[in-house]
MARDO-431679 format. One record per residue (C-alpha): residue number from 1; residue in one letter; x, y, z. Coordinates in Angstrom, 3 decimals, padded with zeros to 6 digits. Example, Ala and Ser with C-alpha at 12.3 -4.5 7.8 and 13.67 -1.06 7.14 Angstrom:
2
<node 1 A <012.300 -004.500 007.800>>
<node 2 S <013.670 -001.060 007.140>>
***
This chain:
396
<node 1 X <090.352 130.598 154.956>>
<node 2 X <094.364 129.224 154.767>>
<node 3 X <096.068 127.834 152.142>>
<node 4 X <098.673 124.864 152.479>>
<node 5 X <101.873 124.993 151.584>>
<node 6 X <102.995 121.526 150.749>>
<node 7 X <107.081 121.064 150.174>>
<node 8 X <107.487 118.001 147.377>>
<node 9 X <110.638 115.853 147.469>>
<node 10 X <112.628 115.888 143.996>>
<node 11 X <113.273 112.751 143.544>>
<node 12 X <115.212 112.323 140.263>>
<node 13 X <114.179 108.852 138.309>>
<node 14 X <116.543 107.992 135.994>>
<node 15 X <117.585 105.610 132.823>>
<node 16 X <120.365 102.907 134.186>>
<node 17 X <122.613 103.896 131.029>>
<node 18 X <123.114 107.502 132.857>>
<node 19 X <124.935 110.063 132.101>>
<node 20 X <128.590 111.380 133.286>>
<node 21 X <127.041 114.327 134.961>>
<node 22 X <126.205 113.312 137.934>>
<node 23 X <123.615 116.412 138.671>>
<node 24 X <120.073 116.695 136.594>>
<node 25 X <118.324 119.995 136.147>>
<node 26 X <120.181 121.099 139.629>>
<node 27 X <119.516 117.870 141.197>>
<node 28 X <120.809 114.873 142.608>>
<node 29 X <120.693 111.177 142.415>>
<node 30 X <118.990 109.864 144.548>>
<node 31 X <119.221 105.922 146.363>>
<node 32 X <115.839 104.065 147.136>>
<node 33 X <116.205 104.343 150.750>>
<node 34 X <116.163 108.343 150.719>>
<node 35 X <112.508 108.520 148.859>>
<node 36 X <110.872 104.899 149.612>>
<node 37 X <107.430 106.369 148.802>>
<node 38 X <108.363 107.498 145.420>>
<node 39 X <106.680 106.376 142.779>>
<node 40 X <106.584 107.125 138.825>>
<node 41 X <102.874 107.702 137.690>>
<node 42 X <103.459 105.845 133.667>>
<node 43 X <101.027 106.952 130.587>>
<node 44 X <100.054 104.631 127.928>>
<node 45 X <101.704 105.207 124.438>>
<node 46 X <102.873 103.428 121.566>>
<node 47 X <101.967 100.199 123.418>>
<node 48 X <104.152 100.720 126.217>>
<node 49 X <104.052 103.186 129.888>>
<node 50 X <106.065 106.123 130.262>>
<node 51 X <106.433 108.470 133.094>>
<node 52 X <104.222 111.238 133.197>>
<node 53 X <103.882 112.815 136.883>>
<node 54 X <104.829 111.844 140.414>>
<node 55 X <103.320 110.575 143.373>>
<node 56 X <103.709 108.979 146.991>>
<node 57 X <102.629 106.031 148.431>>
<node 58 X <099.737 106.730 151.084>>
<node 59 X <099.448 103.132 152.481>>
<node 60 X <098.965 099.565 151.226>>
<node 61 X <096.798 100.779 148.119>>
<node 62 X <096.353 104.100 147.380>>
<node 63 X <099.118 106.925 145.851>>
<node 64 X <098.650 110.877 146.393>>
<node 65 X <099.203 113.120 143.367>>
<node 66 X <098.532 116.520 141.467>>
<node 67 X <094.888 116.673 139.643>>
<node 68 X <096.652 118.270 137.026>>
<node 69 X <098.320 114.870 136.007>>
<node 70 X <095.652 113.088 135.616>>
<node 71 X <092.148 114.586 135.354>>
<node 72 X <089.641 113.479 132.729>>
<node 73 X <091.823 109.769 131.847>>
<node 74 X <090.458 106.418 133.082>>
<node 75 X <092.458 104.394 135.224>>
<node 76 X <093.608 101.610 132.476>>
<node 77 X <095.614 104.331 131.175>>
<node 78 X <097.936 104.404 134.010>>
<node 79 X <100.538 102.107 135.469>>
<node 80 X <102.686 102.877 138.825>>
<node 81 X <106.173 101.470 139.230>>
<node 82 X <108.017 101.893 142.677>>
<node 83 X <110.655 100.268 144.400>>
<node 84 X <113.581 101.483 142.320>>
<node 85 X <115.199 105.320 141.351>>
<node 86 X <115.928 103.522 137.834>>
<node 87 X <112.701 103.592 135.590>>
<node 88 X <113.701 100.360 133.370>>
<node 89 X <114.695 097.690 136.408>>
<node 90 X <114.744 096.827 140.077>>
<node 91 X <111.058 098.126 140.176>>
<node 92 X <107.228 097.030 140.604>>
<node 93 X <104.491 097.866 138.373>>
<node 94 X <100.756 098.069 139.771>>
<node 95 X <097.160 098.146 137.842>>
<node 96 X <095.043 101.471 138.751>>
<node 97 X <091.470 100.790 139.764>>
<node 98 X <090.134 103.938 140.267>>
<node 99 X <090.931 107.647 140.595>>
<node 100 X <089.841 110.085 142.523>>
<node 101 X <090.290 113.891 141.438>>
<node 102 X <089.029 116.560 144.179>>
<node 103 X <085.680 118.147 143.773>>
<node 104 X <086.544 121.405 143.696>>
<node 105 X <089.600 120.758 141.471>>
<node 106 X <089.963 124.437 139.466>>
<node 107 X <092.496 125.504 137.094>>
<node 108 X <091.852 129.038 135.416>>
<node 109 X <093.070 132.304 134.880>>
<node 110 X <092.012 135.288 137.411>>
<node 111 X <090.677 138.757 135.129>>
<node 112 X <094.405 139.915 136.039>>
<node 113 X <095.392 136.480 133.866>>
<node 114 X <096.899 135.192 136.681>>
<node 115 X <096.987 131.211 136.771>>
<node 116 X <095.028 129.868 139.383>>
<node 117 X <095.090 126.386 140.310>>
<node 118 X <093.191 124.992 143.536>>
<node 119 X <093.100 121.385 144.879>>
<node 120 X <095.359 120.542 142.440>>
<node 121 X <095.108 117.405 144.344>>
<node 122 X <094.040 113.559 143.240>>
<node 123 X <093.914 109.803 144.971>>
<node 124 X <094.601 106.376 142.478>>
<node 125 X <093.788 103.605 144.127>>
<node 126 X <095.770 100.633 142.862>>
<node 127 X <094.401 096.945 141.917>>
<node 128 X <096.403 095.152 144.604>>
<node 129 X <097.597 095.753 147.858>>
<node 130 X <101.414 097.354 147.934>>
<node 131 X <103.705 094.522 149.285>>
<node 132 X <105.800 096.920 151.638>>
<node 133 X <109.545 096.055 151.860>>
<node 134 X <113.186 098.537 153.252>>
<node 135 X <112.548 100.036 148.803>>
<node 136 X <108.614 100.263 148.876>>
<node 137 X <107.046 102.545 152.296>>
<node 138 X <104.327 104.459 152.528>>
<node 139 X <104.553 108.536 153.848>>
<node 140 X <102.401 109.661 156.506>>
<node 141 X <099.859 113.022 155.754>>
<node 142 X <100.420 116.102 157.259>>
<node 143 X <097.719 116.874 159.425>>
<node 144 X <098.097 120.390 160.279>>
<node 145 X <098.116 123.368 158.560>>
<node 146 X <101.319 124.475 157.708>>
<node 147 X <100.988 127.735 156.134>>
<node 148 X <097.930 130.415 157.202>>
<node 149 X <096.472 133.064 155.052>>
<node 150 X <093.841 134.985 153.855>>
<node 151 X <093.706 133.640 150.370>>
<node 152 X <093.274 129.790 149.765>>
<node 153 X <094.539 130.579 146.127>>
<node 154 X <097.833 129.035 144.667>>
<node 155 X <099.257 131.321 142.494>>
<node 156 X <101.689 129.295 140.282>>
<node 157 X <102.984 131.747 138.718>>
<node 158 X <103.892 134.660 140.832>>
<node 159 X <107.535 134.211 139.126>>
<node 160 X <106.813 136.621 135.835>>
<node 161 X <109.510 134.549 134.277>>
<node 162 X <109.862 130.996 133.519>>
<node 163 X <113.219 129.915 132.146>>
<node 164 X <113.638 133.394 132.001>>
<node 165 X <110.799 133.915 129.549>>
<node 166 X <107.336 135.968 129.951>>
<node 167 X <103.986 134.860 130.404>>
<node 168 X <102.029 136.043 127.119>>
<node 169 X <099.079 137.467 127.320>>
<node 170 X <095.631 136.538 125.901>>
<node 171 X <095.660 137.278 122.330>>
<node 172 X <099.162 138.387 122.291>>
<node 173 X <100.111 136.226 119.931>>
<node 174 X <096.765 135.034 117.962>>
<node 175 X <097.970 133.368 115.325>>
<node 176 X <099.883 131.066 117.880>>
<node 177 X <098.394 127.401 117.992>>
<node 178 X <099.090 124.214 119.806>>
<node 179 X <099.039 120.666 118.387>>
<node 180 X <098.259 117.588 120.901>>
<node 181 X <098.276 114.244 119.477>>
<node 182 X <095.636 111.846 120.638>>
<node 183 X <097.292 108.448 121.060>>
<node 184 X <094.280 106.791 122.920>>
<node 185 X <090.652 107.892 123.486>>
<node 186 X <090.834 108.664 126.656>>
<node 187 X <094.150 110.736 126.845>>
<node 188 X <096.148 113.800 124.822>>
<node 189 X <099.654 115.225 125.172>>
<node 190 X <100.608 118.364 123.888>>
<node 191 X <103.957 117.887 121.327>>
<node 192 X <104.296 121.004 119.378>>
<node 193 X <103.475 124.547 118.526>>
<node 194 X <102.197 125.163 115.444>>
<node 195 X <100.950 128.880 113.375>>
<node 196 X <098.115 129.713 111.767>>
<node 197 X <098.431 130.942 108.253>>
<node 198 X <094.738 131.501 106.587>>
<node 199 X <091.526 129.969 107.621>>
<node 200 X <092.730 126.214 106.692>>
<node 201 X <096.222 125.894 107.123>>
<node 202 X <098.918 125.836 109.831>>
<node 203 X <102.336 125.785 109.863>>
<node 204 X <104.411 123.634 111.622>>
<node 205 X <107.597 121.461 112.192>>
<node 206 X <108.110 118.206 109.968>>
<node 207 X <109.621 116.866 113.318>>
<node 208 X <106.968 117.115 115.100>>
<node 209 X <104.278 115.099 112.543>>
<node 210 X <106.227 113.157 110.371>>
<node 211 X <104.920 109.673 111.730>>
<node 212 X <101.528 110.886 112.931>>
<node 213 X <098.673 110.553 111.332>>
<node 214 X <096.217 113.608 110.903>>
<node 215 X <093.415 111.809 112.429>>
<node 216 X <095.045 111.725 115.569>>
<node 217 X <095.817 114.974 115.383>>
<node 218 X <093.944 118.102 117.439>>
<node 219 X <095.098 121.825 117.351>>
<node 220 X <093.868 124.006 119.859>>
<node 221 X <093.853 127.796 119.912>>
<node 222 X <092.722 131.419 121.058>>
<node 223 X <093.513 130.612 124.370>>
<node 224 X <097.311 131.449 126.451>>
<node 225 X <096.625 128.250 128.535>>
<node 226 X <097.805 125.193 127.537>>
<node 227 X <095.091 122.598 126.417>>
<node 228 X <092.735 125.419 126.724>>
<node 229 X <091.315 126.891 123.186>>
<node 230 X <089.151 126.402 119.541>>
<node 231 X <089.450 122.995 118.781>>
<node 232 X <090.075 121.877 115.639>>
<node 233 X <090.883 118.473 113.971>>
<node 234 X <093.375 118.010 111.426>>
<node 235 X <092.501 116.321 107.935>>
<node 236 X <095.683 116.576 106.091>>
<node 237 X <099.722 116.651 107.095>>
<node 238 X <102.095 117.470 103.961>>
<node 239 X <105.241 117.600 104.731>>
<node 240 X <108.236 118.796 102.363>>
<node 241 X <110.142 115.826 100.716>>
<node 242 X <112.786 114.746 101.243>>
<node 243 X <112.716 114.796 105.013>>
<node 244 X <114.986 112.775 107.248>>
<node 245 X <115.583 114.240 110.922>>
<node 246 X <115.202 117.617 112.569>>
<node 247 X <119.097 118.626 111.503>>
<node 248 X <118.153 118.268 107.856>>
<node 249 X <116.484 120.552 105.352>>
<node 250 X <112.908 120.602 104.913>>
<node 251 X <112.488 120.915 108.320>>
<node 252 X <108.648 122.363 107.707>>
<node 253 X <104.945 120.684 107.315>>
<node 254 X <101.442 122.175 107.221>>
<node 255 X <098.451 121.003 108.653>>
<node 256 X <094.977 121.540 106.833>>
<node 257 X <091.993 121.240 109.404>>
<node 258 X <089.030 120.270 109.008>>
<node 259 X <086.252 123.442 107.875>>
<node 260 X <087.940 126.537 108.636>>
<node 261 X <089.119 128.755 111.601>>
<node 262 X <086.948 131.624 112.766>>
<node 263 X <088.969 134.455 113.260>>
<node 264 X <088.575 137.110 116.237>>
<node 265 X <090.982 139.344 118.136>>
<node 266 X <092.400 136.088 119.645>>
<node 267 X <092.752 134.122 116.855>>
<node 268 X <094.311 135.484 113.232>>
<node 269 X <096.521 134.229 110.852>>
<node 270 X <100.245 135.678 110.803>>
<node 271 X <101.702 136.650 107.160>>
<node 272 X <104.982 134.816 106.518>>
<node 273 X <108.056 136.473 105.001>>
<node 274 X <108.999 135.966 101.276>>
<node 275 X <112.778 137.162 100.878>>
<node 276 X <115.089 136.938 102.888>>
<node 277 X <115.514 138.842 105.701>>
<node 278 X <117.081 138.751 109.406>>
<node 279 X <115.617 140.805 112.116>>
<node 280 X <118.983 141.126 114.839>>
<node 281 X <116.398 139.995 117.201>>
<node 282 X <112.478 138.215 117.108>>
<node 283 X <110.213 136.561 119.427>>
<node 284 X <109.808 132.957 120.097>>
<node 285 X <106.706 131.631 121.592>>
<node 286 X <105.323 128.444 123.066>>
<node 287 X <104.342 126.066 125.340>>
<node 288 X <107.565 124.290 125.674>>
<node 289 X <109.463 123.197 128.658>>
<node 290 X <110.219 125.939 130.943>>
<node 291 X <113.663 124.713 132.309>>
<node 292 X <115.941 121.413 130.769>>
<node 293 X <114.393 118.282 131.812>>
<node 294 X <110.725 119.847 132.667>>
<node 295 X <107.630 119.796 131.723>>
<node 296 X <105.546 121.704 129.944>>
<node 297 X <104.798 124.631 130.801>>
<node 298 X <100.983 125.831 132.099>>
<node 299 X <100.898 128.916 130.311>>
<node 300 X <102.216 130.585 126.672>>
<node 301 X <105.705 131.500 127.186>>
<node 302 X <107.490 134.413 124.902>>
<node 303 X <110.797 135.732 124.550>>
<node 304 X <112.696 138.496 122.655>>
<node 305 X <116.057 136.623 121.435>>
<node 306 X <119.098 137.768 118.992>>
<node 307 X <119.473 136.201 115.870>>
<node 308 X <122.932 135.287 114.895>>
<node 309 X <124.617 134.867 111.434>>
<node 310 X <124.598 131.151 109.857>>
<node 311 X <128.643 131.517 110.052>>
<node 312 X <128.592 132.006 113.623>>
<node 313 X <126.337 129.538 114.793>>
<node 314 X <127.878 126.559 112.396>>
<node 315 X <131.123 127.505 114.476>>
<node 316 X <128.791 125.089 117.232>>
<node 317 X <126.628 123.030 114.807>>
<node 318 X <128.823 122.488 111.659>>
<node 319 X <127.259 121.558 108.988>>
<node 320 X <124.163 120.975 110.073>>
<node 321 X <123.740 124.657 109.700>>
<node 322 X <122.715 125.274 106.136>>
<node 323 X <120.899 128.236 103.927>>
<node 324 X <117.438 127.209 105.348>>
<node 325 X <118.355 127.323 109.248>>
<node 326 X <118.191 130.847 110.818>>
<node 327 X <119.776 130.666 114.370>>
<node 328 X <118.999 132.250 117.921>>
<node 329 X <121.541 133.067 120.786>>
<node 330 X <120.556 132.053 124.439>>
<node 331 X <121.453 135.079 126.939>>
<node 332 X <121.180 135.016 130.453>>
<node 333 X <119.503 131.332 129.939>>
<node 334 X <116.873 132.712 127.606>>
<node 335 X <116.272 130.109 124.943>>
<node 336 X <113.557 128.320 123.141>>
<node 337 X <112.839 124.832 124.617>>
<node 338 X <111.242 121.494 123.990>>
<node 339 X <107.625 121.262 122.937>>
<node 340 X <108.536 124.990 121.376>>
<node 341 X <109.267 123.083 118.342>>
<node 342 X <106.771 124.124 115.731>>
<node 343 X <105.755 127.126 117.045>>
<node 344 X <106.499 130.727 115.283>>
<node 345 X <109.565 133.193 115.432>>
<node 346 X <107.755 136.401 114.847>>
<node 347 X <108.908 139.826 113.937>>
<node 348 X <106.520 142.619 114.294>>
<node 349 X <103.368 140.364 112.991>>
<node 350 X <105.883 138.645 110.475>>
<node 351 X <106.605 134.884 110.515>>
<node 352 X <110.254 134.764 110.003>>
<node 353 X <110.699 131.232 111.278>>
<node 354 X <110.090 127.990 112.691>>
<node 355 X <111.108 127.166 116.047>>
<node 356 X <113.371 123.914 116.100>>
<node 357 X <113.204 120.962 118.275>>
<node 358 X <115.771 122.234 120.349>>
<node 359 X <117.889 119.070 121.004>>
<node 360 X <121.128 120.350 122.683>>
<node 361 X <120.220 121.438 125.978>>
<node 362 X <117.980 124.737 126.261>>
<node 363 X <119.434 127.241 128.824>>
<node 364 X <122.747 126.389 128.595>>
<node 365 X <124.139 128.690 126.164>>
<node 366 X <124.234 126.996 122.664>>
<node 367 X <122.400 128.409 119.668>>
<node 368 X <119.216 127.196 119.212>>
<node 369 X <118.830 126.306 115.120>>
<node 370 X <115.527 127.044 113.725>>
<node 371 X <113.804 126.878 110.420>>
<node 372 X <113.994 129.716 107.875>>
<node 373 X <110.509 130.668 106.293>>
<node 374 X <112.030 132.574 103.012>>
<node 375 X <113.332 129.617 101.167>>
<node 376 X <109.973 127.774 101.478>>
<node 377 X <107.182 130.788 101.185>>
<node 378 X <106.706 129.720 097.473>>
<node 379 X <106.339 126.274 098.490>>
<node 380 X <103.588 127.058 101.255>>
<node 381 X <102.497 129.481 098.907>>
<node 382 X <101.638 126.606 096.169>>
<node 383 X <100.665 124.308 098.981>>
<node 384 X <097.715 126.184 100.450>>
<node 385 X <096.540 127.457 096.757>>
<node 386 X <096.576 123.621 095.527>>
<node 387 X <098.984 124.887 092.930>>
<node 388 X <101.966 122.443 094.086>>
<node 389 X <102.966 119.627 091.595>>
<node 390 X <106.561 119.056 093.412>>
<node 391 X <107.362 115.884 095.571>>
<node 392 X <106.028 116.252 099.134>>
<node 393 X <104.229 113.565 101.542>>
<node 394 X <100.622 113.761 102.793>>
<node 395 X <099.228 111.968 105.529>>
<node 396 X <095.792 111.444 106.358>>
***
């Protein structure tokens, strides 16, 4: 048996309004002529492709990428631009007409809950033939094995640490919950964490549902891989008025679901705090990104993180920072991240907060500003007993 050891280009595709820095996530710009067989693999959403994953141009009509990136979606969901390092001009865009994910494609946890992901490997075979030109080349295969061993297993994650936080394991945190929104039939993303309260309700970020609507709504849990779980749909979204933007107050929604949750050791509800009260440190879990500029990550992700006083972080945020934000410090790059947002700071089987969007960048060494439970446990409180008269939003 071997395994093959395959060493992927980063190829850094970029908006043409970029940036001063002139380095992304530890990498650099590249021109079209160093990466001709670089293309952007572009998901359907709101009416319009984005990127999603990477790929290379095989020959005249078919592109090589990762299973993971598109198993179970149908090839009108996809469109592939080449020919350019800038992702809104100078490029080509080409119709999918089929894809091709490996047989034996496998992604699942070994009994030691390692992550174990074979022939992560998959073949889209475009509409058209590729007009070839000095920006658009095709890559020849490597035909020999480049790596031997005894185990044909890729372990992704032999690193204990991503972004300097720790795999979780199963049931570690069971009242932890992940909301994907399903913006076509065919296709889900995962775009926040979310925390389970009682048998109906979850908690959540307003940022991260505000202009969705709870049909299109899943939340998956019981399970420390990502899209892996109980699935439940949602039926109701109330968020706190007023809202306006993640910086603001009432920075906090619920979901109700559809029936109710069946608890086991994997998946409980997590009491939330009622007065106010500041652990120096908690733990922040999620599925975010595990680095700035990533993706999300595979697995749940925790870290233990120092809380800092509302005086100190302001000294970075302003006024931004008011009585209902309750602030982290990143140490030795240890933050909370994107797609983190909505997901629980826990103390001790408490829920002390709500894990912000994160919009400065995570890992770098600002405070990351969060959402305080204690001002809004009466609110919740009312909410989930159908005792609430206040102003607040629902969205079906």
């Amino acid at each position: 048996m071997f395994s093959l050891e395959i060493i992927i280009p980063l190829v850094l595709i970029g908006k043409s309004q970029a940036s001063n820095q002139n380095r992304i996530a530890n990498g650099e710009d590249a021109s079209q002529a160093d990466f001709p067989y670089q293309v952007s693999i572009q998901a359907l959403q709101h009416s319009k492709f984005t990127h999603h994953c990477g790929g290379s141009i095989i020959n005249s009509k078919w592109i090589l990428t990762a299973a993971h990136c598109i198993n179970g979606s149908s090839p009108s969901d996809w469109n592939i631009y080449m020919g350019s390092v800038l992702l809104d001009s100078g490029g080509t865009n080409h119709t999918v007409a089929q894809i091709i994910v490996h047989d034996d494609y496998y992604n699942e946890r070994d009994p030691d809950s390692k992550l174990i992901i074979r022939n992560d490997i998959a073949l889209m075979e475009l509409e058209e033939e590729i007009q070839f030109s000095k920006s658009i080349q095709s890559i020849d295969l490597e035909t020999e094995n480049v790596v031997k061993s005894d185990d044909q297993n890729l372990d992704l994650m032999d690193r204990d640490r991503v972004a300097d936080g720790f795999l979780a394991q199963r049931g570690q945190f069971p009242f932890q919950a992940q909301i994907f929104w399903r913006w076509n039939t065919n296709y889900r993303q995962l775009i926040c964490g979310a925390s389970i309260i009682n048998q109906r309700y979850l908690l959540t970020s307003a940022e991260c549902v505000y202009d969705k609507n709870a049909i299109d709504l899943w939340v998956i849990m019981g399970d420390s891989r990502i899209d892996y779980g109980w699935v439940y749909e949602v039926m109701r979204i109330v968020l706190r008025d007023p809202y306006y933007e993640p910086n603001a107050p009432n920075n906090i929604a619920l979901l109700q679901i559809h029936g109710e949750i069946y608890f086991t050791t994997e998946v409980a509800p997590i009491s939330y705090i009622s007065g106010i009260y500041e652990p120096e440190a908690v733990n922040a879990s999620g599925y975010g990104w595990p680095w700035y500029a990533g993706d999300a990550s595979p697995a749940l992700q925790y870290a233990t993180l120092n809380t800092i006083t509302n005086a100190k972080c302001a000294e970075k945020w302003g006024s931004r920072i008011t009585s209902d934000k309750i602030c982290t410090a990143q140490t030795n790059g240890r933050s909370t991240c994107r797609k983190d947002a909505g997901g629980p700071l826990s103390y001790y089987g408490l829920l002390i907060g709500i894990i912000g969007g994160t919009d400065d960048e995570c890992g770098t060494g600002a405070p990351n500003v969060h959402t305080r439970i204690a001002p809004y446990s009466n609110w919740i409180t009312n909410i989930i007993s159908g005792r609430y008269t206040g102003a607040c939003t629902e969205r079906i």
